[in-house]
N, C-alpha and C positions, 0 to 999 in steps of 0.2 A: 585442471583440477587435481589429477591425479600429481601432478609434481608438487602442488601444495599440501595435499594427507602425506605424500611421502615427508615433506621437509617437518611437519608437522610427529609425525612419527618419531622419528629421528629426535627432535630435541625434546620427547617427553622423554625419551629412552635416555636422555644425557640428564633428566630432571630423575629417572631410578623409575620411571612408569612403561610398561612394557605392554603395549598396547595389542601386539599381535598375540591372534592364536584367542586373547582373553575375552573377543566383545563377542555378546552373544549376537547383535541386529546394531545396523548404525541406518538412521536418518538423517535426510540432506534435502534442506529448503532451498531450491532454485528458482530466480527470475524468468519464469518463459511456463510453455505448455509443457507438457511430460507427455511423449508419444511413441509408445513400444522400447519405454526405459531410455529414452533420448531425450533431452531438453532441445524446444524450438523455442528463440529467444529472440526478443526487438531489439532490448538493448547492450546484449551481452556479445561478444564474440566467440566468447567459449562454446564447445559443444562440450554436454557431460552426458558420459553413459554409463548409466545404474553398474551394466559389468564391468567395466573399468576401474569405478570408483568402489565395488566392491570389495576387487582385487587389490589395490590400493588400501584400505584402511583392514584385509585380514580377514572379512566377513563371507558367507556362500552369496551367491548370487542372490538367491531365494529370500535373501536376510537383510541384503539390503535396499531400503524405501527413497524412492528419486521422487520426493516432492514441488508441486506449485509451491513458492516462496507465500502466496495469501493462503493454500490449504495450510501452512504449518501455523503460519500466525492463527488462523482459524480454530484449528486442533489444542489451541493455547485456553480459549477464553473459559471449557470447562475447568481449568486447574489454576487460573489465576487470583488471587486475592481480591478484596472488595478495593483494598486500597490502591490496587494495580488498574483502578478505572474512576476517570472524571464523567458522572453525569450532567450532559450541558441542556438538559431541558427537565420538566415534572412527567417525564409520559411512566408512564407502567407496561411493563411485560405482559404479554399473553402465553400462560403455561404452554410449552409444546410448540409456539407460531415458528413459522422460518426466521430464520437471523441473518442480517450480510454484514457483511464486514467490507472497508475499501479502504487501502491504503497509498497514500504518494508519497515519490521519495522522487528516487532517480528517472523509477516510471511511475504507473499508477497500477494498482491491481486489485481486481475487486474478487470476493469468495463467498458461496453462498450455504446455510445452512439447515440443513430439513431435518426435521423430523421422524425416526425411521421407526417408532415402536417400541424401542428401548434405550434411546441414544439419539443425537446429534450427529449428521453424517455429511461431510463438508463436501461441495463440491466445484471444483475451479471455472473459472472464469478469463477471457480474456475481451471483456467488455471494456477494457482501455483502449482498444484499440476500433472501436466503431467512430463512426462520422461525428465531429464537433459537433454538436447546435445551439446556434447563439441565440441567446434571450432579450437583446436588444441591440439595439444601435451598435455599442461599443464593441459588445461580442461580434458584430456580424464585420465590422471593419476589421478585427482579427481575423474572421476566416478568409476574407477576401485577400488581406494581407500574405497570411502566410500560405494561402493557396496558388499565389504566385513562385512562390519557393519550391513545392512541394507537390507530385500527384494529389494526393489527398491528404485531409489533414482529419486527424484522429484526436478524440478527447484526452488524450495523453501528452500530447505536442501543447496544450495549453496547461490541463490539470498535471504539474510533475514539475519539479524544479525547473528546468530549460524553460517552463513555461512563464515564469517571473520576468525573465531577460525580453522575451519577446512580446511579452505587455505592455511593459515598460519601454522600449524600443517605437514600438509599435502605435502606442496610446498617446505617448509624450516623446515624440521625433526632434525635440526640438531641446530636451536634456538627457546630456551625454555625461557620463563619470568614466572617469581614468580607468576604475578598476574595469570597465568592460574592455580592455584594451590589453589587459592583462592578463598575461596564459595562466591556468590552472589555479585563476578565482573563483569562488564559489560564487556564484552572480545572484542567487537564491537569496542564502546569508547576508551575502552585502545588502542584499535589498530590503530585506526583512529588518536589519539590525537600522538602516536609516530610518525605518518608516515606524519602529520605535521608538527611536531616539528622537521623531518628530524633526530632523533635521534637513528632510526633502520632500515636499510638498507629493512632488511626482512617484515619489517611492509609499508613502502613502497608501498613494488612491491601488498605484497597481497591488498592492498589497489587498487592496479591500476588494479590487476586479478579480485578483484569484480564488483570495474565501470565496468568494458567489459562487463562482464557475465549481469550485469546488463543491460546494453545498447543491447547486444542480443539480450534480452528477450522482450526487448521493441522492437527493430526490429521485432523480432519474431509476437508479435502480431499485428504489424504495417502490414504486410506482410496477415494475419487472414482477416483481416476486413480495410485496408486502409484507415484508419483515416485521410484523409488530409480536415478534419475540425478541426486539431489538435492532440496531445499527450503533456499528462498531469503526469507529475512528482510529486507526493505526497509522504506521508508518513515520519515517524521523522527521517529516515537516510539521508534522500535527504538534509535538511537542515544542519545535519552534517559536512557534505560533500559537502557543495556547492560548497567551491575552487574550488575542484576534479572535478567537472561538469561541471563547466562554461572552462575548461582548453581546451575543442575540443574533447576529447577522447570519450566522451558518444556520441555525434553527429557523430563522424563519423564511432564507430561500429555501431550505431541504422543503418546508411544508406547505411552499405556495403550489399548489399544485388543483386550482379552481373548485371544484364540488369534492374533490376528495382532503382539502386540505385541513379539516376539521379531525379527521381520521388519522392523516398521517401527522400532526403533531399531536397525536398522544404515543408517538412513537419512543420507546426512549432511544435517547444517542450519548455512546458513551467513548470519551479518551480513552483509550489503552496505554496507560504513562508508561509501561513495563518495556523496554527497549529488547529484552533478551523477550518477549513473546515468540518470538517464531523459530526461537533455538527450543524453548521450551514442549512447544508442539513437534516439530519436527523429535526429540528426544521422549516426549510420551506417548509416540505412533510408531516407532522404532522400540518401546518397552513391550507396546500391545504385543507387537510382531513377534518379538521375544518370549513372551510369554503364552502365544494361539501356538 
């Protein structure tokens, strides 16, 4: 990380921007836990440490913030515009209730938001990483599947891009495409864009077994902490895939959830279209810092 601020440095300084010396506080959204200014990560191999990357971009130690990559997206939704979010149901807010937020991408990561007395005070999560649980048949031939592969399998291994390939693999054994044969395709994309273009049956359905899985898990933590001051939809599949979401199916796995399901779809759940949210958060908790 640090050799990237530095090359980074480097060519503002060749663009006439002189970056040392002049930032007051810098913030940095990372995939993993943040623990005594260390990032502990599932899917990253980097280690990043707050004093390193300090030192690296110019700032005191004290100044610079090693963020959860979901607290920054998090720290975004007070300062985003109305038009920076798709509402995909009629629920209504409750002034003040907790909010989550949960996004997939690479991984999944979910971030929760309370209430403090005069503000919104986010706090991270690494509930991507607890036990699968399948909601039927199909789900449960996934775990048993890929629990052959693997110690244990975590709702992340399904809800997260990798987890398209393996639905699909998995579900339908019996249709193979080229591109899975192919280094450094995006197997997510490929799948999503057939089951679009309606051009493969089997791409498809896996397409519609991950919305679910995915809308679980969002029930899931709906169910944790009752967010009805909201549930927030981030991360770069959800844009992907907006069709697919706005269709009713994510709404109404999120709120099957037997005597309480009545409750939980007046939840509202909203898109976060805005792709820079979690630069934006990470950059207005690095002003706070700047400014206490």
């Amino acid at each position: 990380m640090e050799s990237l601020l530095d090359d980074f440095r480097t060519q503002a300084q060749r663009k006439g921007l002189h970056l040392k010396g002049q930032l007051r506080a810098a913030g940095l959204g990372v995939a993993g836990t943040i623990v005594d200014g260390r990032t502990v990560s599932n899917n990253l191999p980097w280690i990043v440490e707050s004093n390193a990357v300090a030192g690296a971009v110019g700032v005191a130690p004290e100044r610079m913030l090693l963020l959860n990559d979901l607290v920054a997206a998090a720290s975004s939704l007070a300062h985003l515009q109305p038009s920076d979010l798709l509402q995909l149901n009629e629920g209504s807010a409750e002034p003040r209730a907790p909010k989550a937020l949960i996004a997939a991408g690479t991984g999944l990561g979910e971030a929760i938001l309370f209430w403090d007395g005069s503000g919104y005070r986010v706090s991270p999560s690494e509930a991507s990483l607890t036990d699968f649980a399948p909601r039927n048949d199909r789900e449960l031939l996934l775990l048993q599947s890929l629990r052959q592969r693997m110690p244990r399998v975590c709702t992340e291994e399904i809800v997260s891009g990798r987890g398209f390939r393996a639905i699909h693999q998995i579900i339908f054994p019996g249709v193979h495409h080229s591109f899975f044969d192919e280094p450094g395709v995006d197997h997510a994309a490929m799948i999503t864009q057939q089951a679009f273009a309606e051009s493969c049956p089997a791409c498809m359905e896996t397409l519609q077994i991950w919305t679910e899985a995915y809308a679980a898990e969002a029930g899931n933590m709906a169910l944790r902490i009752l967010p009805f001051g909201g549930v927030y939809i981030a991360g770069g599949i959800a844009l992907k895939i907006l069709p697919k979401l706005t269709q009713g199916s994510f709404v109404r796995v999120f709120s099957d959830r037997a005597k309480l399901s009545t409750q939980l779809a007046k939840i509202p759940i909203y898109v976060v279209l805005n792709e820079d949210a979690p630069v934006l958060g990470a950059a207005y908790e690095a002003l706070a810092l700047a400014r206490g």
